[in-house]
Structures are given as structure tokens and as C-alpha cells.
C-alpha positions, 0 to 999 in steps of 0.5 A: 500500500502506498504511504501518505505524506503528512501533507495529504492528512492536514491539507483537508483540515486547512481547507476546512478550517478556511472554508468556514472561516470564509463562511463566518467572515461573510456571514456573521460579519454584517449582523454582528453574530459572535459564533463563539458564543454560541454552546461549545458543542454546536462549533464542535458539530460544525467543525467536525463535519466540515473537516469530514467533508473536506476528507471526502473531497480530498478523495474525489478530488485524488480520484479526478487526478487520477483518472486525468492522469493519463489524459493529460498528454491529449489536454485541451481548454475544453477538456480542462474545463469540463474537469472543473465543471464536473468537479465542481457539479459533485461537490455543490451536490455534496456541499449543500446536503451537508449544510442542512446536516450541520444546521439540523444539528446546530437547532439553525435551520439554513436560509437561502443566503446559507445556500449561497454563501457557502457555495460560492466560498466553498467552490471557490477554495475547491477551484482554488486547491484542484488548480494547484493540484492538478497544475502539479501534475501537468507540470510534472507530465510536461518535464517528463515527456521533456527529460523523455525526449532529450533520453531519446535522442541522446540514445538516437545521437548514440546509436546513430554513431554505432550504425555509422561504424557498422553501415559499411558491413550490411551495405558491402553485404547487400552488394556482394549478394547482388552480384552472386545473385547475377553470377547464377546461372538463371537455371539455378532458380532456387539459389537465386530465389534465396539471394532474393529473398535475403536482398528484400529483408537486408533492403527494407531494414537498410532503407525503409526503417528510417521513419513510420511504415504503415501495417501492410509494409511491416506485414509484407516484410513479414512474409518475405521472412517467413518466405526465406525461412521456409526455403531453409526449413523442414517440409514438416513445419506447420506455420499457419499465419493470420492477419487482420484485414482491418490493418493496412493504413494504421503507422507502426514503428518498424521491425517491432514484430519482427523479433518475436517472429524471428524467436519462434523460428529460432527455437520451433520444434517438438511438433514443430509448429508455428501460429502468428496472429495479428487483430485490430481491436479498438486501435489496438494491435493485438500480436501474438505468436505461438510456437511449438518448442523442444525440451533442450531450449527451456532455459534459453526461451526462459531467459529470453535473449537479447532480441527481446531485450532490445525490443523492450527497450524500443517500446518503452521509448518509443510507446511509453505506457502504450504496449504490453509485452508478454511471453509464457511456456507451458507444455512445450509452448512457447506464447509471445504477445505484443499488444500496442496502442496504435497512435494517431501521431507517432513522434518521429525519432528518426532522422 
């Protein structure tokens, strides 16, 4: 359970105590009413059932935070300002039954001008405490996303300087396959296909993952790799593969599915299948792979490797609170699933 500060116990009691200093100040002032004269017992009543109330909009208030919490990166006026007027509708709601309570018990029956009074202070000082609360939190959203983004590049500024020292082997690569692939002999066509292949895979990750891709281009780098894969392995694989027709346009940041394909064609075996299934539910990518696997492969599919590693580091920079990343074995199956909120802006961290 997560430990209160001090500040969440007394900041009620200050805001009670202000609240009805506000209401005797406004009220008592102009007709001379001296509420400390008045039985001890009526101001205990009154103060006590104020700070009770103050506790309880303390946590409606910490509810409001919380649910604005991970809507304050989509913030606008009007959204803000329905906040406000939502917060303030429940408290005018609570506020005033507890004025006939607290006057019920007090032998005062409440006059329109109690109505009023107490309202207005009252949803002035709930505007007032919500504001500074809810100010922190964007403050604290904003610095953020800011100490995120300069994480980034200084992350991309390093990368970048790895890829620049590595460019040099997956270019001079793609090139020497181009020209083994022109010195067969055409009636060679299975080497050729396999060249082929291994060029489209080596291209896309050269040229096209600079920047966002729609679905259908990861989906077709997708099954160009299971294509090569299938020239290397066993006639007995079993691979059945499923994508959502619904994703085509959607933008993803490229070679995230990838490595969970790559893993169970890594370690497949046993029965020696392999299920890949892709959905779309509410603009949200479902993404799971399934693969048989054999018992001499349980402490490495348990550990996991690098490429998932990696893969998770990319999502936490890249979709930060927006994915989940699952993987499972049970009975000789091995179960990876990737579910990533499909943004309708990605931020671009490419050059």
C-alpha cells in the first residue's frame, strides 16, 4: 500500500478550517453574530463535519487526478474545463446536503443566503486547491515527456554513431549478394530465389526503417521472412499465419514484430509448429505468436535473449505506457504477445 505524506492528512483540515472561516467572515460579519458564543458543542458539530467533508473531497478530488492522469498528454481548454465543471457539479451536490446536516444539528435551520454563501466560498477554495493540484501534475507530465525526449535522442545521437561504424558491413553485404545473385546461372532458380529473398529483408531494414511504415509494409516484410525461412526449413513445419484485414493504413514503428517472429523460428520444434496472429481491436494491435518448442531450449526461451531485450527497450521509448509485452511456456509452448496502442501521431525519432 502506498504511504501518505503528512501533507495529504492536514491539507483537508486547512481547507476546512478556511472554508468556514470564509463562511463566518461573510456571514456573521454584517449582523454582528459572535459564533463563539454560541454552546461549545454546536462549533464542535460544525467543525467536525466540515473537516469530514473536506476528507471526502480530498478523495474525489485524488480520484479526478487520477483518472486525468493519463489524459493529460491529449489536454485541451475544453477538456480542462469540463474537469472543473464536473468537479465542481459533485461537490455543490455534496456541499449543500451537508449544510442542512450541520444546521439540523446546530437547532439553525439554513436560509437561502446559507445556500449561497457557502457555495460560492466553498467552490471557490475547491477551484482554488484542484488548480494547484492538478497544475502539479501537468507540470510534472510536461518535464517528463521533456527529460523523455532529450533520453531519446541522446540514445538516437548514440546509436546513430554505432550504425555509422557498422553501415559499411550490411551495405558491402547487400552488394556482394547482388552480384552472386547475377553470377547464377538463371537455371539455378532456387539459389537465386534465396539471394532474393535475403536482398528484400537486408533492403527494407537498410532503407525503409528510417521513419513510420504503415501495417501492410511491416506485414509484407513479414512474409518475405517467413518466405526465406521456409526455403531453409523442414517440409514438416506447420506455420499457419493470420492477419487482420482491418490493418493496412494504421503507422507502426518498424521491425517491432519482427523479433518475436524471428524467436519462434529460432527455437520451433517438438511438433514443430508455428501460429502468428495479428487483430485490430479498438486501435489496438493485438500480436501474438505461438510456437511449438523442444525440451533442450527451456532455459534459453526462459531467459529470453537479447532480441527481446532490445525490443523492450524500443517500446518503452518509443510507446511509453502504450504496449504490453508478454511471453509464457507451458507444455512445450512457447506464447509471445505484443499488444500496442496504435497512435494517431507517432513522434518521429528518426532522422
Amino acid at each position: 500500500m502506498k504511504k501518505r505524506s503528512i501533507w495529504f492528512w492536514i491539507s483537508p483540515m486547512i481547507f476546512a478550517f478556511t472554508v468556514l472561516t470564509g463562511i463566518r467572515l461573510v456571514s456573521d460579519t454584517p449582523t454582528g453574530y459572535k459564533f463563539w458564543e454560541r454552546p461549545v458543542g454546536f462549533n464542535l458539530i460544525e467543525i467536525t463535519a466540515a473537516i469530514i467533508l473536506a476528507y471526502i473531497f480530498q478523495l474525489i478530488i485524488y480520484f479526478f487526478l487520477k483518472r486525468s492522469n493519463s489524459k493529460t498528454g491529449k489536454l485541451n481548454f475544453r477538456k480542462l474545463l469540463l474537469e472543473y465543471l464536473y468537479i465542481l457539479l459533485i461537490g455543490i451536490l455534496v456541499v449543500n446536503p451537508g449544510l442542512v446536516i450541520i444546521h439540523y444539528f446546530t437547532n439553525d435551520p439554513p436560509g437561502l443566503d446559507d445556500f449561497v454563501i457557502a457555495t460560492i466560498i466553498f467552490s471557490l477554495c475547491l477551484i482554488i486547491i484542484y488548480s494547484i493540484y492538478r497544475g502539479k501534475q501537468i507540470l510534472d507530465a510536461y518535464i517528463a515527456e521533456k527529460l523523455q525526449t532529450q533520453r531519446v535522442k541522446n540514445m538516437q545521437i548514440e546509436t546513430e554513431l554505432k550504425f555509422l561504424k557498422a553501415q559499411f558491413h550490411p551495405h558491402f553485404l547487400f552488394n556482394a549478394l547482388n552480384t552472386i545473385y547475377f553470377q547464377i546461372d538463371e537455371a539455378n532458380e532456387t539459389p537465386r530465389n534465396t539471394i532474393e529473398k535475403l536482398s528484400e529483408l537486408l533492403r527494407y531494414q537498410l532503407y525503409d526503417v528510417n521513419h513510420p511504415v504503415n501495417m501492410e509494409q511491416e506485414f509484407n516484410f513479414i512474409y518475405t521472412y517467413i518466405d526465406f525461412q521456409k526455403i531453409r526449413m523442414k517440409d514438416s513445419l506447420q506455420l499457419e499465419v493470420s492477419f487482420d484485414p482491418q490493418l493496412s493504413s494504421q503507422k507502426i514503428h518498424p521491425l517491432l514484430l519482427f523479433p518475436l517472429i524471428e524467436n519462434a523460428f529460432k527455437y520451433v520444434g517438438g511438433e514443430y509448429w508455428i501460429k502468428i496472429d495479428a487483430k485490430l481491436e479498438k486501435n489496438t494491435l493485438l500480436f501474438e505468436v505461438t510456437n511449438a518448442i523442444p525440451d533442450n531450449v527451456e532455459a534459453k526461451v526462459k531467459k529470453g535473449g537479447i532480441g527481446l531485450e532490445n525490443l523492450r527497450r524500443r517500446l518503452d521509448i518509443l510507446y511509453p505506457g502504450k504496449y504490453n509485452l508478454f511471453t509464457s511456456k507451458a507444455n512445450d509452448i512457447y506464447v509471445a504477445k505484443l499488444i500496442i496502442e496504435l497512435l494517431h501521431e507517432i513522434k518521429m525519432y528518426y532522422h
